[in-house]
N, C-alpha and C positions, 0 to 999 in steps of 0.2 A: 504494500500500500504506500501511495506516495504522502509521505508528511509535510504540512509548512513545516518548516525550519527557520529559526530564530538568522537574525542577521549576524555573522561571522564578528566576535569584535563586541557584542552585545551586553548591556549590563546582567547581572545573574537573576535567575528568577529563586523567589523566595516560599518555602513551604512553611507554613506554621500551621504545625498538630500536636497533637501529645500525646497522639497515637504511635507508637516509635517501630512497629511494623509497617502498617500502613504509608510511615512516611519514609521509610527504606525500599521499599516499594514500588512507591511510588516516583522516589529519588532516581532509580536505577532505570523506570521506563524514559522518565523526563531526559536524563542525560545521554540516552541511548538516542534521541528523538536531537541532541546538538545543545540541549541546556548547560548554559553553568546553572547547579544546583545550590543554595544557601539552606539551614533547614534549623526554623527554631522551635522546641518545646513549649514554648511559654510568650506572653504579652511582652517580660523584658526582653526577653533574646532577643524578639521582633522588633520592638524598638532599635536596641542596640545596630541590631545587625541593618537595616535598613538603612540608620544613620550614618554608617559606616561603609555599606556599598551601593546603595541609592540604587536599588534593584528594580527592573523596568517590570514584572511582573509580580503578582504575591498570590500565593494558593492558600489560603485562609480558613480555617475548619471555626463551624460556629463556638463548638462547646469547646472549652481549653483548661479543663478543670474545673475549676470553680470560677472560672471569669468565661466571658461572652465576649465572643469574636466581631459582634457587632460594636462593639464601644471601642474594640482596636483600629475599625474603619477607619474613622476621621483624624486618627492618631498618626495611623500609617500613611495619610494624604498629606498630611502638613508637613511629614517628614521627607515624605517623596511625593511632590504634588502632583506629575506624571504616571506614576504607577499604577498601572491595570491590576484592580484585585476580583478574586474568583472566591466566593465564598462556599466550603463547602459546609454539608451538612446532613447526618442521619436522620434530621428531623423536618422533613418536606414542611414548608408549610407557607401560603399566600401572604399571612401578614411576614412573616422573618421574608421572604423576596422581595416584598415591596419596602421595608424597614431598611433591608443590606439596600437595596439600590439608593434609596435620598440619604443614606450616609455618606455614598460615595464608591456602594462598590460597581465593576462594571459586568456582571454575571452572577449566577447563582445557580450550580447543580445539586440535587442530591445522591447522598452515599447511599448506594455502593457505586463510586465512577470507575471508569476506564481513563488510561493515560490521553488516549485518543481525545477523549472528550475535553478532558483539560485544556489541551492545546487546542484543540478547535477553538475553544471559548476563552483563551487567550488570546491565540494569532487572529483568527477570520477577525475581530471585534477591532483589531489595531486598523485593520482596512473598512469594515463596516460599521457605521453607528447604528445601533440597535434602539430602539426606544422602549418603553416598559410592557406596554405588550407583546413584543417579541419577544421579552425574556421570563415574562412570567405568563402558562399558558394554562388559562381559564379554561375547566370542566365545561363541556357544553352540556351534560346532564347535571340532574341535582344534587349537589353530596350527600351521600349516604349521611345520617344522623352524630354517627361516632365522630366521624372528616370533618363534619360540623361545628363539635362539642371542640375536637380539636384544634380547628381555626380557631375559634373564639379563645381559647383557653392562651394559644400563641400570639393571637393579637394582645390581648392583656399583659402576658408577658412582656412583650416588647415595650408597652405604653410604660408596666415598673423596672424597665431599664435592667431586666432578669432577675429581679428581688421575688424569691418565692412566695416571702411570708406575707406581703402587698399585694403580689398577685392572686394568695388564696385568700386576702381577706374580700378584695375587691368580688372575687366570686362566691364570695359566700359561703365555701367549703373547706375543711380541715387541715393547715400544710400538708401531714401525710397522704391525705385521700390524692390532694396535687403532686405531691411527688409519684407518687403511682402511678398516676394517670399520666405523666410526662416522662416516666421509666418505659411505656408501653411506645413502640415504634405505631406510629397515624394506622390507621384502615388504609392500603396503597388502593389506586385508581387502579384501576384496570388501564395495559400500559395500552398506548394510542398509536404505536408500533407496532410493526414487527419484529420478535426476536426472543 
């Protein structure tokens, strides 16, 4: 298969997970693919390292432990105000795509991705401007009840800035009953592909 490939000379792209498989990984397809690879564990590394190599891309995972990868967005942009970020995340969800996008990021897939897909939603995006409907793609049926509960659950969230205890008071229900219910992976759509 023929890959875009990074321009020869290129600043490095940058992984932050803390998943330390996944981002081995995923290390190995990217640089296989012409990447320099950078790869941090955590919020400071990414800071650090950003400031320090002013990396033209950044693969970005929501959850980072206990901190949220959306509040690193706007962080990551003032440090690098050019940098394409790809937010990933195990946790689909409409309001966190429309949140990552007006923080700054410029894509949003959900895990489980392919290296392929990384780069497509890195590179194609340097050449095409996407706008938010093209990157977030609306159910044309009606979510099932659960995909619901869950939207609304991750909208909330995002509005308390990922504070659980805010967000289950706001809903009315118990932090653990919310922690549960946010340990559970969404109801997936039925995919709109083939494959």
């Amino acid at each position: 298969m023929n890959h875009p490939t990074p321009a020869s000379g290129s600043r490095p792209l940058l992984i932050v997970d803390d998943d330390a498989t996944f981002v081995r990984v995923l290390t190995r397809a990217l640089t296989s693919r012409g990447f320099e690879v950078l790869t941090a564990g955590n919020a400071d590394e990414a800071r650090a390292l950003s400031q320090r190599h002013q990396p033209r891309h950044c693969v970005l995972d929501l959850k980072l432990g206990e901190e949220n990868g959306l509040r690193l967005i706007p962080e990551l942009r003032e440090l690098v105000p050019d940098v394409r970020i790809l937010l990933l995340t195990g946790y689909a969800s409409i309001a966190t795509a429309v949140e990552a996008i007006k923080r700054g990021a410029h894509d949003y897939l959900a895990k489980p991705v392919d290296a392929d897909a990384v780069v497509r939603a890195l590179l194609e995006g340097d050449t095409v401007q996407q706008g938010e409907d093209e990157v977030i793609d609306a159910p044309e049926a009606p979510l099932a009840l659960r995909r619901l509960e869950w939207e609304h659950i991750q909208r909330v969230l995002t509005e308390c800035d990922g504070n659980i205890s805010e967000t289950a008071r706001r809903l009315g229900m118990h932090r653990r009953t919310l922690q549960r219910k946010l340990s559970k992976h969404p109801v997936r759509e039925r995919p709109t592909q083939g494959g």
